[in-house]
C-alpha positions, 0 to 999 in steps of 0.5 A, spaced: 886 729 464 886 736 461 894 738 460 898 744 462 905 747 461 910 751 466 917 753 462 923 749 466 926 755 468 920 755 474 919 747 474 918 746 481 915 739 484 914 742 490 910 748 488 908 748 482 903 754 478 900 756 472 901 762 469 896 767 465 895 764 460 895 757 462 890 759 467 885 763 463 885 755 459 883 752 466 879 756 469 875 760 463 876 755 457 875 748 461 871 750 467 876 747 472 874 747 479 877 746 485 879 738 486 880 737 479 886 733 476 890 735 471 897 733 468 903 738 467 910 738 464 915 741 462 918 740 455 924 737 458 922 730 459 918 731 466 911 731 468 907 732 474 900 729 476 896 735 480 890 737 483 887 744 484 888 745 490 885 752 490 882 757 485 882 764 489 882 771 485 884 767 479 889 764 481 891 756 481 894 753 486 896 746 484 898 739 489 903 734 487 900 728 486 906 724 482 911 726 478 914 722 473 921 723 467 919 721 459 926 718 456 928 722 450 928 719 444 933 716 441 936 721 436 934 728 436 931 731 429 932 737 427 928 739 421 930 746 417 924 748 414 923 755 409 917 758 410 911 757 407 906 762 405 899 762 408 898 758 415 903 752 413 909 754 418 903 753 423 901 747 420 909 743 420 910 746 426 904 743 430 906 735 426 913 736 427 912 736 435 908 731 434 913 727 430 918 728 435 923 734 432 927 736 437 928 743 434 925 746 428 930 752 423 924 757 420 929 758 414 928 764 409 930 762 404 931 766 397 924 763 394 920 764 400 914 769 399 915 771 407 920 776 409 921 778 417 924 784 419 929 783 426 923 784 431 918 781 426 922 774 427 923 774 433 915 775 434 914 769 428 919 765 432 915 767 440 909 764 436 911 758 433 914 756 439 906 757 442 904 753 436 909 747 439 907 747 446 900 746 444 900 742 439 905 738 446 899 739 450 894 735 445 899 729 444 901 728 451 909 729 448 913 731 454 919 734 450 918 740 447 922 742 440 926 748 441 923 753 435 929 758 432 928 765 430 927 765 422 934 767 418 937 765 411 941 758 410 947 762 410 946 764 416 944 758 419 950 754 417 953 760 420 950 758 426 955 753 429 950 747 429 953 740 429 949 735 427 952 727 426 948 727 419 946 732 414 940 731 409 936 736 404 930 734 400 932 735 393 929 734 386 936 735 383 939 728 379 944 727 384 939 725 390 939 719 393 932 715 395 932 717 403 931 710 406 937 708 401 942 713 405 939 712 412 940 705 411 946 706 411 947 712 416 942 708 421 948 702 423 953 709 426 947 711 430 947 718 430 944 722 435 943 728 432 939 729 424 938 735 419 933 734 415 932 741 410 925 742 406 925 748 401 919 752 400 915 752 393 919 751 388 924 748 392 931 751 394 936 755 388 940 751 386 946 756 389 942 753 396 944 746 395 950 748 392 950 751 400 948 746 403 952 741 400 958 744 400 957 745 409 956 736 409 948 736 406 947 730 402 941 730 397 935 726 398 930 724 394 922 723 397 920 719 392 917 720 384 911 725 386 913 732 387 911 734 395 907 739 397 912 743 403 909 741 408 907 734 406 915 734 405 916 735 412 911 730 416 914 724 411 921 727 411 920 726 420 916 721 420 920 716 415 927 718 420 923 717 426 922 710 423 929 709 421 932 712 428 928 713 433 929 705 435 
């Protein structure tokens, strides 16, 4: 069944609507009438199966049929990533979803060919986070990553986020093979991860001095370089092996 998203701030069982956007979808894109089924979900765990109940002035009234909760996963993946140039953030985001991040950093780091001004992050950020919904809407996942405005490193350590376990993808000698290290961190169950990629050409060594000096330890993906997205996806699919449980 075709699926839909209505922001937890307006999740209600009892009376449940679709908004402009997801409206358009329905009625201009799948052609829904009337009748037909449909399942909706918040990002946050809940999920309703539905019926149009009326199409009138291009406006869908939804009939609850059942409801039901996916249980989160067993830690939440936070996945700091520097914005690559092109559509590539488009692209990590999208996996991440898929992958099971519970939020995803867009990091402006000082290699980063993309820049964003106040208002442009907040532009960037606003479409990231539609990236995810749709990319939740075609997986069938239920919890929605949280996508943060883009802001430097600094910044984000700054920020006060609190994390059992911190990692940063690094090329420098000092890296740990990553599954040598979560073997080790995966017997205390953490419950809350960062996983930080750099962009092409990866972060400055005054990045990871930064992030190491904030509890980051280096880890090392493999002998082959990665791309920066092809290092996100491993980076995520590899911890939800080690800790999703």
């Amino acid at each position: 069944m075709p699926r839909f998203y209505i922001p937890p701030h307006v999740w209600n069982p009892e009376k449940l609507a679709l908004d402009d956007g997801e409206t358009h979808h329905a009625l201009s894109v799948l052609r829904m009438q009337a009748g037909d089924r449909a399942t909706v979900f918040n990002g946050q765990g809940a999920e309703a199966t539905v019926e149009l109940a009326s199409v009138e002035k291009g406006r869908v009234l939804l009939k609850k049929i059942s409801t039901g909760k996916a249980a989160p996963l067993g830690c939440e993946l936070v996945l700091g990533q520097a914005i690559p140039k092109g559509k590539n953030m488009d692209l990590i985001v999208e996996k991440a979803t898929e992958l099971g991040a519970s939020a995803i950093a867009p990091l402006m780091s000082e290699r980063t060919i993309v820049r964003a001004a106040a208002g442009e992050a907040l532009a960037k950020r606003d479409k990231w986070q539609r990236v995810a919904v749709e990319a939740a809407k075609q997986c069938g996942q239920n919890w929605l990553p949280r996508v943060l405005t883009p802001q430097t490193p600094k910044e984000f350590f700054q920020s006060g986020e609190k994390f059992d376990v911190m990692l940063i993808a690094s090329l420098q000698p000092d890296a740990r093979p990553i599954k040598q290290l979560l073997a080790e961190v995966a017997a205390t169950q953490p419950r809350r991860v960062l996983i930080l990629v750099g962009p092409e050409g990866d972060f400055t060594p005054a990045e990871v001095g930064l992030a190491k000096a904030h509890g980051c330890r280096p880890v090392t993906l493999g002998p082959i370089i990665l791309r920066t997205e092809t290092a996100a996806i491993y980076c995520l699919s590899v911890l939800g092996h080690e800790l999703f449980g």
